[in-house]
C-alpha positions, 0 to 999 in steps of 0.5 A: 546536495548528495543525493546518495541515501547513507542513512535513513530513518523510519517512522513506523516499524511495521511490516512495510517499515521493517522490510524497508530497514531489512532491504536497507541495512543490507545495501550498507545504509544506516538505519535509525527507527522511531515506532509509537509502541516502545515494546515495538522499537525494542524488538526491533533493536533487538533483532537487529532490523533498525541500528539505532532507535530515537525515541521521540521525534523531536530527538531527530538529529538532522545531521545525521540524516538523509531520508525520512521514511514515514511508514504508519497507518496512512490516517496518522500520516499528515500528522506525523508530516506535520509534527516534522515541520521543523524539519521542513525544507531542509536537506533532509528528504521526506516521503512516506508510503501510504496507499491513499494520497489524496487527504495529504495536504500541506503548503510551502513544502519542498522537501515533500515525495509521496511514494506507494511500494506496490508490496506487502501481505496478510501478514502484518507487524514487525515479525513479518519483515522480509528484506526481499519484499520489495526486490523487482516490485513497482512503487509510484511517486507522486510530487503533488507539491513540487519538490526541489529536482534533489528530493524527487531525485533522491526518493527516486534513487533510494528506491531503484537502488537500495530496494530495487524496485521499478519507479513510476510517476502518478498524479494523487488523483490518478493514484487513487483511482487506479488503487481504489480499483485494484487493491482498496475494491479487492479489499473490500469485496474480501470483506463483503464475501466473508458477510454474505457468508456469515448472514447465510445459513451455509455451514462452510467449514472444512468444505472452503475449496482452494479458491474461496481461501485464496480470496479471502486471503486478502480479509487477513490484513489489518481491519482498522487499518483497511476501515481507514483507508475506505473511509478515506478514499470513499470518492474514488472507491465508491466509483471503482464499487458502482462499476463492479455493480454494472459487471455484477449485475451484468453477469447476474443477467447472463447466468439468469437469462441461461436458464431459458432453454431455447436460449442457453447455449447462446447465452452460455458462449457470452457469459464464457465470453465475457469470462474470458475478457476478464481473464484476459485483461488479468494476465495483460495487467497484472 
């Protein structure tokens, strides 16, 4: 089996689809794509993102092709896995890009890599492509079904040479923990902010600072897209929530307890304190 990728096909032409068939194309790998919406694979024929468009799953050629990337709202994944059954333990690869692993359960698969691109924006859609979204940027690959040595092997390679990307390996219950704290909890809280503004009787407006923008930032992506992946990664979500209560109301209790005069500058120097171990994990981390 060559493990080289000279022709992929993306199901999915989202941003993340796109970027990926944009990075693609430019190492010289042919890209074929499928999307739900034909108006979408039109577009992206039409500017030239994707080669070639299939139009339906079961005209697949599977002799034409050596990587399928599945890259659709991660509730519609399994069933798009399941809908390539017939392709199922075959040369061709199959992996997909979704942010939450845990609902994806299937039986006797060895072709299967589930992969995370640790890249994206606000923006959303197929005009938001970029070819270099993903140069030097992390993905995680997860193997929850023990792929033969070639896919895991082929998924990899696609990944650090195609899009050049930095691979590293996780367990799904280890993934989605350590997502639901820093990307799907970010996420959330955006969301909060932007509620606990509305239900008060602040007029934000034009006097939004800097700051206030660049978080809600985040609130800009997809809902339907973000309501699905709370729901589905609740468990691990709900943990990453109840710890960021522990530190909220740590932190309310500091600021509270300041206000006593004989206690505030001690008090002041642990809230600074404890600020500064956050700021400091930050740039360790991140």
């Amino acid at each position: 089996m060559n493990l080289n990728v000279n022709s992929l096909l993306i199901i999915g032409l989202g941003m993340i689809g796109s970027s990926i068939a944009l990075s693609s194309k430019s190492k010289g790998i042919k890209v074929y794509g499928i999307d739900l919406k034909k108006s979408i694979s039109d577009k992206a024929l039409k500017k030239e993102i994707v080669d070639e468009i299939i139009e339906s799953i079961d005209d697949i050629d599977s002799n034409k092709i050596d990587l399928i990337i599945i890259s659709v709202p991660p509730k519609e994944t399994l069933d798009l896995i399941n809908q390539l059954e017939f392709l199922w333990n075959t040369n061709i690869t199959i992996t997909e890009t979704s942010s939450v692993k845990n609902h994806i359960k299937i039986e006797n698969i060895s072709n299967l890599v589930l992969s995370h691109p640790i890249a994206g924006s606000d923006k959303s859609g197929l005009d938001a492509a970029d070819k270099n979204l993903f140069l030097n940027k992390k993905n995680v690959v997860c193997d929850p079904f023990n792929a033969d040595k070639d896919h895991l092997e082929r998924v990899e390679i696609f990944w650090k040479d195609a899009l050049q990307m930095r691979v590293s390996h996780m367990t799904v219950s280890e993934h989605d923990l350590i997502f639901a704290m820093t990307s799907h909890l970010p996420h959330l809280i955006s969301y909060a902010l932007i509620d606990s503004i509305r239900l008060s009787s602040s007029q934000v407006g034009d006097n939004a600072g800097g700051g206030l923008k660049e978080f809600l930032r985040l609130s800009g992506s997809n809902p339907q897209m973000w309501r699905d992946i709370f729901i589905l990664n609740r468990v691990d979500l709900i943990k990453a929530l109840a710890g960021m209560q522990v530190s909220l109301n740590n932190l309310l209790e500091l600021i509270t307890e300041s206000k006593e005069i004989p206690d505030i500058f001690s008090h002041l120097e642990i809230l600074k304190e404890e600020l500064e171990e956050i700021k400091s994990f930050k740039e360790d981390n991140f």
